[in-house]
LOZAZA-612623 format. One record per residue (C-alpha): residue in one letter; y, x, z; residue number from 0. Coordinates in steps of 0.2 Angstrom, whole numbers, plus 5000, padded with zeros to 4 digits. Each point is the difference from the previous one (the first is absolute). Layout:
BEGIN
(node A (Y X Z) NUM)
...
//
This chain:
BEGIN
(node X (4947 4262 5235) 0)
(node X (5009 5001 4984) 1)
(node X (5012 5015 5005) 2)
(node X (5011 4998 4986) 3)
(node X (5004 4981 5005) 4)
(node X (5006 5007 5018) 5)
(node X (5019 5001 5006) 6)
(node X (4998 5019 5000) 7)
(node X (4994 5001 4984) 8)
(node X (5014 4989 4993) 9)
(node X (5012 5009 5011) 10)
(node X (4995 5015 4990) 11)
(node X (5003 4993 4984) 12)
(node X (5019 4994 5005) 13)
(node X (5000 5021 5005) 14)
(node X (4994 5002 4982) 15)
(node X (5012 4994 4991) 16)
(node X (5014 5007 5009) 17)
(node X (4991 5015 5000) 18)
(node X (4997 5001 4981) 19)
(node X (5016 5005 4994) 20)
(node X (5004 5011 5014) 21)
(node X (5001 5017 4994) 22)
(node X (4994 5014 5013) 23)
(node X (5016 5009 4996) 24)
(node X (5008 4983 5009) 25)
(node X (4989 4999 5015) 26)
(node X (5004 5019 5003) 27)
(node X (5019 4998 4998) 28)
(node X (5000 4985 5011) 29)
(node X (4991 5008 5013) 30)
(node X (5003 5018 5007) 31)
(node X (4989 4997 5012) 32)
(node X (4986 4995 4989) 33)
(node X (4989 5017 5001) 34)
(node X (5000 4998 5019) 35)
(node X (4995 4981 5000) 36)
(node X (4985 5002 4986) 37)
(node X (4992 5016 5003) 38)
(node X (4989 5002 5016) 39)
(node X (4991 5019 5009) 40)
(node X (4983 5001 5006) 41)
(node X (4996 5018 5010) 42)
(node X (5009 5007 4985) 43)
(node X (4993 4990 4985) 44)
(node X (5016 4992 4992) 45)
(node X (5000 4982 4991) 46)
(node X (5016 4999 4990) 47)
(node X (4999 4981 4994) 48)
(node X (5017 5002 4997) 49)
(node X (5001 5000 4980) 50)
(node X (4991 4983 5001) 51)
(node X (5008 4984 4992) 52)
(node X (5001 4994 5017) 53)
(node X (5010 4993 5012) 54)
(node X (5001 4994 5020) 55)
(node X (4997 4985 4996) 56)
(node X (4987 5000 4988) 57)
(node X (4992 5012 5011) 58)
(node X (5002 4987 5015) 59)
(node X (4990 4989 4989) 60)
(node X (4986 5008 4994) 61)
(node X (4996 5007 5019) 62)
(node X (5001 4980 5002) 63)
(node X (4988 4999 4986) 64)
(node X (4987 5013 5011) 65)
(node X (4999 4989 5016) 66)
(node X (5000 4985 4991) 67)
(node X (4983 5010 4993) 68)
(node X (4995 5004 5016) 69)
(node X (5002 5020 4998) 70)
(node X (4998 5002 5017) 71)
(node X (4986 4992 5003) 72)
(node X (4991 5004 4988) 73)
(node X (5001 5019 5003) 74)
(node X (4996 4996 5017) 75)
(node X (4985 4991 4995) 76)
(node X (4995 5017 4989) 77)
(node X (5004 5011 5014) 78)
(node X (4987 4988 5013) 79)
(node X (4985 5002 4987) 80)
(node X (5000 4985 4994) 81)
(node X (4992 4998 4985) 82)
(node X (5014 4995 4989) 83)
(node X (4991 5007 4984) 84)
(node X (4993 4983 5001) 85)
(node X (4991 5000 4981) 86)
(node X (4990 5015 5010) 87)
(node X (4999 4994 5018) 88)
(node X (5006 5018 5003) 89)
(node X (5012 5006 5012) 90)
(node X (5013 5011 4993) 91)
(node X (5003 5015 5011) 92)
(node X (5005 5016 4990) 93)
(node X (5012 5001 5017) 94)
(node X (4986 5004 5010) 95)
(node X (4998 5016 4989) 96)
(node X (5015 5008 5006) 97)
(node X (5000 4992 5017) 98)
(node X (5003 5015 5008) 99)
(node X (5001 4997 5021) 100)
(node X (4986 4999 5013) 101)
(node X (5000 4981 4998) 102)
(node X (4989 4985 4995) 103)
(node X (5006 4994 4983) 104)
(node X (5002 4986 4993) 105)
(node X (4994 4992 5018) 106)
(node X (4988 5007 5014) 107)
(node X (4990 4986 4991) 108)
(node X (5000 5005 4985) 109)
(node X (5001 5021 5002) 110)
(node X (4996 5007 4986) 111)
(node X (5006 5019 5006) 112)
(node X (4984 5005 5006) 113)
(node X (4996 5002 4981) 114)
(node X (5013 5005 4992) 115)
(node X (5005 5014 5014) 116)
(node X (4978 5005 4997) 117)
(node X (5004 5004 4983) 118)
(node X (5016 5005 5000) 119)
(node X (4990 5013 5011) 120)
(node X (4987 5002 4986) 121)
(node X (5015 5004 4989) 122)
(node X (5008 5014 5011) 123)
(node X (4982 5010 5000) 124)
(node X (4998 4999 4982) 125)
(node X (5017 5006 4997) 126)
(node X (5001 5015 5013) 127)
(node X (4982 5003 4992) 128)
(node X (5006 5004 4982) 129)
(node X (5017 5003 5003) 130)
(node X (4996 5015 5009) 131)
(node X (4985 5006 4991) 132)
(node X (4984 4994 5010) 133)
(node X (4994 4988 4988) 134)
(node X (4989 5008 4989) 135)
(node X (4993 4996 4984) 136)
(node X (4983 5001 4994) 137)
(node X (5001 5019 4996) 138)
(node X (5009 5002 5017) 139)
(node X (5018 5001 4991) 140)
(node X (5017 4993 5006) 141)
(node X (5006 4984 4993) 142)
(node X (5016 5004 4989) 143)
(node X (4998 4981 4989) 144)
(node X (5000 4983 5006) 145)
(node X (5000 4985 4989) 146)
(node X (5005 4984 5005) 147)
(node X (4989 4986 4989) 148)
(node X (5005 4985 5001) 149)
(node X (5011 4986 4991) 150)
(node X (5013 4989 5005) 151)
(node X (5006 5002 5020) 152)
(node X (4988 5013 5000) 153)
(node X (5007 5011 4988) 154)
(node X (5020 4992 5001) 155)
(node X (5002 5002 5015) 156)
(node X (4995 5018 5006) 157)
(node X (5005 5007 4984) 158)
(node X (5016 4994 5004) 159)
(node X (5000 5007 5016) 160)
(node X (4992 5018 4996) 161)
(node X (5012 5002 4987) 162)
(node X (5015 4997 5010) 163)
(node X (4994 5007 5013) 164)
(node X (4996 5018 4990) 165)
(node X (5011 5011 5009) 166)
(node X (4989 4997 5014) 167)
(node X (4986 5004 4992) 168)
(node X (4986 5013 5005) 169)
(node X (5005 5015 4989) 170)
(node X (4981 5003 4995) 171)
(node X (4995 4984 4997) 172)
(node X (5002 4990 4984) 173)
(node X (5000 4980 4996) 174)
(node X (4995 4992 4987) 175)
(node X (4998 4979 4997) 176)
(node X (4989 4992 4988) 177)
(node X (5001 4982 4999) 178)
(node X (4999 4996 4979) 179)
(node X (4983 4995 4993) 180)
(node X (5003 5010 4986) 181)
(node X (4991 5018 4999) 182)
(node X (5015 5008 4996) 183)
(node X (5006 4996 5018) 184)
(node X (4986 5010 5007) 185)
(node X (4992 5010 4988) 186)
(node X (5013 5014 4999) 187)
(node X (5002 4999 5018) 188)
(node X (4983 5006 5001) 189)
(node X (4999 5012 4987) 190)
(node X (5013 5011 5012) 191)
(node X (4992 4998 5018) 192)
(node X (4987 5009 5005) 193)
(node X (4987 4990 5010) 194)
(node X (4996 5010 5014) 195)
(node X (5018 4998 5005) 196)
(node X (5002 4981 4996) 197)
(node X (5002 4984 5014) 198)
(node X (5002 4985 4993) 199)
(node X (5002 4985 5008) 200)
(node X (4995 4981 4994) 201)
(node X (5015 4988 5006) 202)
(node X (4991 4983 4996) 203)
(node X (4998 4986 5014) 204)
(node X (4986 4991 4991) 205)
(node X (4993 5018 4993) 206)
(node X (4995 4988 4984) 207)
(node X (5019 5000 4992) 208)
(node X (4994 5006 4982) 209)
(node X (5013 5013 4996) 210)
(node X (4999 5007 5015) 211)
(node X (4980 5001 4999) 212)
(node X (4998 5008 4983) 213)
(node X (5010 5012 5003) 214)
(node X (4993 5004 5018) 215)
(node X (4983 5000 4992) 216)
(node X (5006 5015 4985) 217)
(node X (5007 5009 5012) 218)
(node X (4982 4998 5013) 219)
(node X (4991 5005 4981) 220)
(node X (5013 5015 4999) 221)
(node X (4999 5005 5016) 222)
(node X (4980 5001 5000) 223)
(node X (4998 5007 4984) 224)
(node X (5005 5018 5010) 225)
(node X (4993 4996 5015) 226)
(node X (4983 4991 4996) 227)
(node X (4998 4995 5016) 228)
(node X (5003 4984 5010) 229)
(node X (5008 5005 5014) 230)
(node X (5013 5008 4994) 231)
(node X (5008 4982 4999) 232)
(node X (5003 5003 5018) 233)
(node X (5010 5014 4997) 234)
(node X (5011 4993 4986) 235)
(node X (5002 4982 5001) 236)
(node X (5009 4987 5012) 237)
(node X (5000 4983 4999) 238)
(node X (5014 4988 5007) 239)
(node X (4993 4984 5000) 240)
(node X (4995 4982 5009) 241)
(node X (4982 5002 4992) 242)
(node X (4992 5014 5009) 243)
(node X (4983 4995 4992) 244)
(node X (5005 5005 4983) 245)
(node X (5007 5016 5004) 246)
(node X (4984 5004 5007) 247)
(node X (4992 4994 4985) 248)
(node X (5011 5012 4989) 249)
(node X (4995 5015 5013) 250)
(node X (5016 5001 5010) 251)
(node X (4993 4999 5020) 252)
(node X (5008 4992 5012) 253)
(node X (5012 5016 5010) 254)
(node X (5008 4999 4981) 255)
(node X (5003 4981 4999) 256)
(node X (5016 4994 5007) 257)
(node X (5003 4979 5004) 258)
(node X (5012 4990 4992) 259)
(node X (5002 4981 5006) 260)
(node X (5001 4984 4989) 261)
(node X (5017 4996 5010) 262)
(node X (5006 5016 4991) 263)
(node X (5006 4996 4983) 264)
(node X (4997 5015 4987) 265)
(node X (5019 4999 4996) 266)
(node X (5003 5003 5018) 267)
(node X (4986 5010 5005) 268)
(node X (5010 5018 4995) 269)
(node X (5002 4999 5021) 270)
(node X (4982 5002 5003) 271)
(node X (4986 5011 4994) 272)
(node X (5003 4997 4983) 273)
(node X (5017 5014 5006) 274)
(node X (4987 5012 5001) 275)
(node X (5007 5009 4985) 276)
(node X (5015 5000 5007) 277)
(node X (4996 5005 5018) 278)
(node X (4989 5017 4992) 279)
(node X (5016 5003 4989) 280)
(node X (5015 5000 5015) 281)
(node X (4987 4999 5017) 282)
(node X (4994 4989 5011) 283)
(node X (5016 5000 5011) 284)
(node X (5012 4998 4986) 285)
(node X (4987 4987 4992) 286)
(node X (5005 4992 5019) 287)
(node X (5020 5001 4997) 288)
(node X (4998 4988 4984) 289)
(node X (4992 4990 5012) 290)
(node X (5015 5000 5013) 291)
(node X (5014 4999 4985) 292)
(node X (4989 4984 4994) 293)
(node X (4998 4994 5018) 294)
(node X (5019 5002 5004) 295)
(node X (5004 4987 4985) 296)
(node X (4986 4989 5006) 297)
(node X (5007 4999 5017) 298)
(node X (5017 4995 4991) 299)
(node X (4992 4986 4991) 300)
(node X (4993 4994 5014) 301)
(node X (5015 5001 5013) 302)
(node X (5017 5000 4989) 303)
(node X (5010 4985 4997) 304)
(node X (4999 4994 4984) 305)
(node X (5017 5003 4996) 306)
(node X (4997 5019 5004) 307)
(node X (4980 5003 4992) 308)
(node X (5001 5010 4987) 309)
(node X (4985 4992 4993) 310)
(node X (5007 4985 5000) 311)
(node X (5014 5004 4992) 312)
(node X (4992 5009 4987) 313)
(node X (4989 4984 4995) 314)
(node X (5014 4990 5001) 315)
(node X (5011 5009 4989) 316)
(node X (4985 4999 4987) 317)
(node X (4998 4980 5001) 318)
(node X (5018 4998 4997) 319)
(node X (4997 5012 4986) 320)
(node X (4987 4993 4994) 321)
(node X (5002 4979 5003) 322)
(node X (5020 5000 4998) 323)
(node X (5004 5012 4988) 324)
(node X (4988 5001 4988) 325)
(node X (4991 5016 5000) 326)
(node X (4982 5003 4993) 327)
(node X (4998 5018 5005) 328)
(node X (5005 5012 5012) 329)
(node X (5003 5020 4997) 330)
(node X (4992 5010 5015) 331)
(node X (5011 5019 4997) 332)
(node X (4995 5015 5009) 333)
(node X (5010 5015 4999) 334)
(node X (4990 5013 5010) 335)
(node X (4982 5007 4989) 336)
(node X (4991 4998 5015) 337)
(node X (5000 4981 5001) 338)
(node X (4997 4998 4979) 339)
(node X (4986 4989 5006) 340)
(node X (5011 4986 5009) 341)
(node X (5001 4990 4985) 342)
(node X (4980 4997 4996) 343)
(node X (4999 4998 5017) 344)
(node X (5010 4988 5004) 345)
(node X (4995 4988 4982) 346)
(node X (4983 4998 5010) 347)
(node X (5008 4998 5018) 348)
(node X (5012 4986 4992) 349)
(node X (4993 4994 4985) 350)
(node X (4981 5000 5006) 351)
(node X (5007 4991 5015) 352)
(node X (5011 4987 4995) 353)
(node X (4996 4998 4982) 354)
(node X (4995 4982 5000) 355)
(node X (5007 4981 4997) 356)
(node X (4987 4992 5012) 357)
(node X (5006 4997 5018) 358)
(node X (4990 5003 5016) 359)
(node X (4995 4980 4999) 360)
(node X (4996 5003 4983) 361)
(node X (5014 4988 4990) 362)
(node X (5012 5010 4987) 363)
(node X (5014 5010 5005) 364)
(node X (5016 4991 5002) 365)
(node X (5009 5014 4992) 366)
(node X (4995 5018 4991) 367)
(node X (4992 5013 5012) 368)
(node X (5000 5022 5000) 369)
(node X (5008 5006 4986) 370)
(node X (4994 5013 4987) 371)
(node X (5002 5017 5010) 372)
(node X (5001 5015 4991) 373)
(node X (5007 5017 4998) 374)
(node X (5004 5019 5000) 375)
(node X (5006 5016 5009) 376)
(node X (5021 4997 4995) 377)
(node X (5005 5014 4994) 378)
(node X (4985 4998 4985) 379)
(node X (5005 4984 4998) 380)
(node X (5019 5003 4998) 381)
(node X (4994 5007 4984) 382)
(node X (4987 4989 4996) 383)
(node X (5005 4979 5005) 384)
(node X (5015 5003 5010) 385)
(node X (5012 4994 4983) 386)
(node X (4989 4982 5001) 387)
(node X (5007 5000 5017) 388)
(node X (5017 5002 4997) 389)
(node X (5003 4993 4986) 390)
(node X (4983 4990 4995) 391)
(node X (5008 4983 5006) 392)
(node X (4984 4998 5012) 393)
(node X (5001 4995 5018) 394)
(node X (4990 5014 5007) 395)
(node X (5003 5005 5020) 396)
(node X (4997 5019 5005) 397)
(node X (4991 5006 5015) 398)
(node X (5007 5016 5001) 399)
(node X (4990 5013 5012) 400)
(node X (5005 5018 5004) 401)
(node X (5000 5013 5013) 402)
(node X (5016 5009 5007) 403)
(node X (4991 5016 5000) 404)
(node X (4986 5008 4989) 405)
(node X (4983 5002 5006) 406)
(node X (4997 5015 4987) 407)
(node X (5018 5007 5002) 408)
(node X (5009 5010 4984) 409)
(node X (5017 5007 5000) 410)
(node X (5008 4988 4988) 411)
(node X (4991 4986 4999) 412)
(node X (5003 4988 5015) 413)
(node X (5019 4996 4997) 414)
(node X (4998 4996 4980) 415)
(node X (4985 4988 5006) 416)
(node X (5008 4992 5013) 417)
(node X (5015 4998 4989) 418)
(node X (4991 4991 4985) 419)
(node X (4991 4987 5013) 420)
(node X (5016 4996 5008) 421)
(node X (5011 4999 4981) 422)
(node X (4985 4991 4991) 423)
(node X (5001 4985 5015) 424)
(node X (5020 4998 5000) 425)
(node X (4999 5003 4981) 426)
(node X (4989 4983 4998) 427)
(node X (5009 4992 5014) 428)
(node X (5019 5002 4994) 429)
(node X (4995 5005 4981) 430)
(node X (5022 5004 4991) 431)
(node X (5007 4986 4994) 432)
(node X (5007 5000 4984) 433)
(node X (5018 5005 5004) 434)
(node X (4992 5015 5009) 435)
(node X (4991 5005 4985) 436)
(node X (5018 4997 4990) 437)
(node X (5008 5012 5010) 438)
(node X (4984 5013 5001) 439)
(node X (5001 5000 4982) 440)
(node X (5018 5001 4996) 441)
(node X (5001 5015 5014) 442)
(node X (4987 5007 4988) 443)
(node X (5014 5001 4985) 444)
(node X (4991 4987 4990) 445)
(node X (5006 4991 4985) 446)
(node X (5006 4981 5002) 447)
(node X (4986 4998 4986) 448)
(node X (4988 5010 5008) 449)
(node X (5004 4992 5019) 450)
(node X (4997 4983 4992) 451)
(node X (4983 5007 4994) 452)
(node X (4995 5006 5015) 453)
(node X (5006 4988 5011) 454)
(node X (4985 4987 4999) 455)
(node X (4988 5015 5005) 456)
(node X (5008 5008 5014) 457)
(node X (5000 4983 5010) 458)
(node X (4986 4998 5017) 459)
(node X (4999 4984 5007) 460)
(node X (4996 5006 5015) 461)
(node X (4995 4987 5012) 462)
(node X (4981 5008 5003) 463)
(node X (4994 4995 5017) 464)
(node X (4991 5014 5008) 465)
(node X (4996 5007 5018) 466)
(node X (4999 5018 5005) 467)
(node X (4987 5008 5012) 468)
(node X (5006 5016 5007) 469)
(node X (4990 5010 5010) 470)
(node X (5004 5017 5011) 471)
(node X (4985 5008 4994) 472)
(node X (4984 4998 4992) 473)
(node X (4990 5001 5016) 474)
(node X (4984 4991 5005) 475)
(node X (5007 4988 5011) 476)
(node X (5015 4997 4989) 477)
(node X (4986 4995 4988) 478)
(node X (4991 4991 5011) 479)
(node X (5015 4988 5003) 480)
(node X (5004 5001 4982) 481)
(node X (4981 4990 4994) 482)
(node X (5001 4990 5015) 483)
(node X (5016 4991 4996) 484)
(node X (4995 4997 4984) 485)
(node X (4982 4993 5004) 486)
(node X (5010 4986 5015) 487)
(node X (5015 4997 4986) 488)
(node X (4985 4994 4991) 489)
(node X (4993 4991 5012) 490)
(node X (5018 4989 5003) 491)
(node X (5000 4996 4982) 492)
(node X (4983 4993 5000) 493)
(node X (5001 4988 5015) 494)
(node X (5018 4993 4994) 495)
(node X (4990 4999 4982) 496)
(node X (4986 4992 5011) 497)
(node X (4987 5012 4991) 498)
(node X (4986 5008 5008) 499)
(node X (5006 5019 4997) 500)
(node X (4983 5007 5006) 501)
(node X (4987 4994 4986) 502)
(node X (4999 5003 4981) 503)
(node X (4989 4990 4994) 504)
(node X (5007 5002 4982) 505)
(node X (4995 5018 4997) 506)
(node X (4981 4992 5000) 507)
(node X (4997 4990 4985) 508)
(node X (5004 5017 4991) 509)
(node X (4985 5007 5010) 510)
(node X (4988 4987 4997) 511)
(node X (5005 5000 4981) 512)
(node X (4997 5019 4998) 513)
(node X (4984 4999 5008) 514)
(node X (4993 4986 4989) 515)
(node X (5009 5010 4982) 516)
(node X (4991 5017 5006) 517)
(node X (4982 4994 4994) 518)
(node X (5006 4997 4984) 519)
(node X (5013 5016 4997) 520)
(node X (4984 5011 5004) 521)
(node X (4991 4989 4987) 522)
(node X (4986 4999 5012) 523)
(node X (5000 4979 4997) 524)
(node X (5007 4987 4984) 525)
(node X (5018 4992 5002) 526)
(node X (5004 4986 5012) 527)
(node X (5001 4987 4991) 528)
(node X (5014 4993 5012) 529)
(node X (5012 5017 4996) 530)
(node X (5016 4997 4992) 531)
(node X (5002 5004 4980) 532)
(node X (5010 5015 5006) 533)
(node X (4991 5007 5013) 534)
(node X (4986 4999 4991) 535)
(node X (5008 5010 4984) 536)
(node X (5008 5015 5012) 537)
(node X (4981 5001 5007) 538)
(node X (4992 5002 4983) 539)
(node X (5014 5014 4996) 540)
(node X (4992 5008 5014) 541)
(node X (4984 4999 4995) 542)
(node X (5004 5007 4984) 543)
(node X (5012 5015 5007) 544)
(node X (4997 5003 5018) 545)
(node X (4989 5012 5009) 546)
(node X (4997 4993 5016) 547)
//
């Protein structure tokens, strides 16, 4: 089905253009109600869709545009396990992961709880273990380090998590993440530990991803170099992994190897094993409340009307964003330090997923997909991009993302955040119009010269879309809920896109050409012949200046 050629789809563009020229000062004048009828409460976490050039009726439509999709039953279809990752004939259950009643799920068919709940166990005795002391390493010290290696959903996702979740964290323990290839990711890190203190654990489902490997291997070399013997692996190494085999290979044995399943996705496994960073930071029972926040907004996606899902809503707001007004990017703006991370997490949750112009029966798109996500902590970028913002001339919609109250409280500090969040979002959606900026300036005592100078510069458009997430606290479950939403608001966008938002098969012609250019950057064989002009010239630079 070409969407675009639909009666909802064209219904949209009427809303378009009446929409275009609309200015969000209007829609908010014309409607005192208009916070009330566009925002929407989940246990506390607040969507405030309010400041988006919307209206009722382009709402109406684009909620006509999900069933005409078949939203509904397509994330009924991923909550039955069935395998809707088709490219992989994989399941896609991340649900499963927080499931967190004594019940079969997805089916009594098709229980997967037996093994989730085992390691889940598995999880719980490794973290009362070294949070309270009893895990000893190979001179019989505590663990005080633990480093995370992994790349992509293994590093994103619990970094993210640990991070925001610091105040919770164990006050003698300390966290570290290394993902980059590049020795200067690790190399300091371990110039500062000690190794009779150090856990680190391996996140990689196929235990062959290269970054991950290397870097596992140094610190293995690091690790043995003071212990110089063996078994001390035991003591200092844990694997989260589907392939147990090479674990055991690297020395890792099997009461240290946690499972992952292929119908997790790395992107969505921060819910499983691959959380055990997070769990030793904030324990296993807070570990347990993300799980509750996350399985809170999955039961809302699974059981709220459209026309009330915050998911839903969320993905639909982006579509019209994306497919009616013109925008190529989105801005992802956390206030609160804790969750600096939001942004790089969620360009691989969006981008990763939904990057694509081939549909699920592999013609073109009908229209553009996921747009560019990007972004910063907003107080750093009020100083930084926020002037392209407001007066750049892009279309760029906001997500703004902030909790009421502080999770590392200062006197002072709160109010003035809260305050800049909430000024920078109805400073891009009702910018001051030129006769404002007139009567600011003449207020001011300037000159009819030097108003007429200033003038042109004191002018915002305005007219920013943008959406504000507000949160009581930073909180495990409030968490939890927060990641959730976002991972079905990408879900919804990719089955009314008719993309398949649970492969990525683009990030492996990268691999494959890496593997074939290393040969020839470690000069250990000529040139293929086959190499570009370019390629071949940046490898000879190499050869000539690199120390590899």
């Amino acid at each position: 089905m070409n969407i675009t050629q639909t009666p909802e789809w064209q219904a949209l563009l009427q809303d378009q253009q009446r929409l275009e020229h609309t200015h969000l000062r209007d829609l908010f004048a014309n409607d005192a109600q208009r916070f009330q009828r566009f925002s929407a409460e989940l246990d506390g976490l607040l969507i405030d869709y309010s400041k988006q050039r919307v209206d009722a009726e382009a709402v109406r439509h684009l909620l006509s545009l999900a069933r005409l999709a078949n939203v509904e039953e397509w994330r009924d279809r991923m909550f039955a396990g069935e395998k809707i990752n088709f490219s992989e004939d994989r399941a896609v259950l991340h649900t499963a992961l927080r499931h967190m009643e004594f019940s079969p799920f997805p089916s009594a068919e098709l229980d997967v709880m037996p093994q989730v709940r085992a390691v889940r166990k598995q999880m719980r005795d490794i973290v009362e273990r070294v949070r309270s002391g009893l895990w000893r390493g190979f001179k019989g010290d505590a663990i005080q380090n633990v480093v995370n290696i992994g790349i992509g959903g293994s590093d994103l996702g619990p970094k993210l998590a640990s991070r925001a979740l610091s105040a919770y964290q164990h006050p003698h323990l300390n966290f570290f993440y290394v993902s980059n290839l590049d020795s200067a990711h690790l190399a300091p890190l371990l110039e500062k530990l000690d190794p009779r203190t150090t856990l680190f654990i391996v996140a990689s489902k196929t235990f062959t991803t290269q970054e991950t490997s290397i870097n596992a291997q140094t610190a293995r070399t690091w690790l043995m170099a003071a212990a110089m013997e063996e078994w001390a692996i035991a003591k200092h190494f844990i694997a989260v992994t589907s392939s147990p085999d090479k674990a055991h290979e690297f020395g890792i044995p099997d009461e240290n190897i946690l499972q992952i399943w292929d119908w997790v996705g790395g992107r969505y496994s921060l819910w499983s094993a691959v959380g055990l960073s997070v769990a030793l930071s904030i324990g296993m029972n807070a570990f347990e409340r993300m799980l509750q926040g996350a399985q809170t907004m999955d039961s809302h996606f699974r059981e709220a009307p459209l026309e009330k899902n915050l998911p839903v809503l969320m993905a639909l707001i982006s579509i019209w964003n994306t497919n009616f007004l013109g925008a190529e990017t989105t801005a992802i703006l956390p206030y609160n330090e804790s969750i600096r991370h939001l942004p790089a997490f969620l360009q691989q949750l969006e981008m990763e997923s939904n990057g694509k112009t081939v549909s699920r029966d592999g013609e073109p798109l009908s229209c553009r997909a996921n747009p560019i996500v990007w972004g910063e902590i907003g107080v750093n970028g009020q100083h930084a991009f926020f002037q392209l913002l407001h007066q750049g001339g892009w279309l760029i919609p906001c997500d703004f993302v902030v909790a009421a109250s502080s999770d590392h409280p200062l006197p002072g500090h709160q109010a003035p955040l809260l305050a800049n969040c909430l000024a920078q979002s109805a400073a891009l959606a009702f910018g001051k119009t030129e006769q404002q900026a007139r009567e600011e300036l003449s207020q001011a005592g300037l000159s009819e010269a030097q108003l007429a100078r200033l003038l042109p510069h004191k002018v915002f458009a305005g007219n920013q879309p943008s959406t504000t997430i507000l949160m009581p606290g930073l909180d495990p479950f409030q968490l939890g809920m927060l990641i959730a939403l976002y991972e079905h608001k990408v879900f919804v966008q990719g089955v009314i896109w008719s993309i398949n938002s649970f492969d990525q098969w683009g990030v492996e012609l990268g691999k494959q050409l890496a593997n074939r250019l290393l040969p020839a950057i470690l000069g250990d064989q000529a040139f293929d012949a086959q190499l570009d002009a370019s390629t071949s010239g940046l490898i000879a630079y190499f050869r000539r200046h690199g120390h590899v």
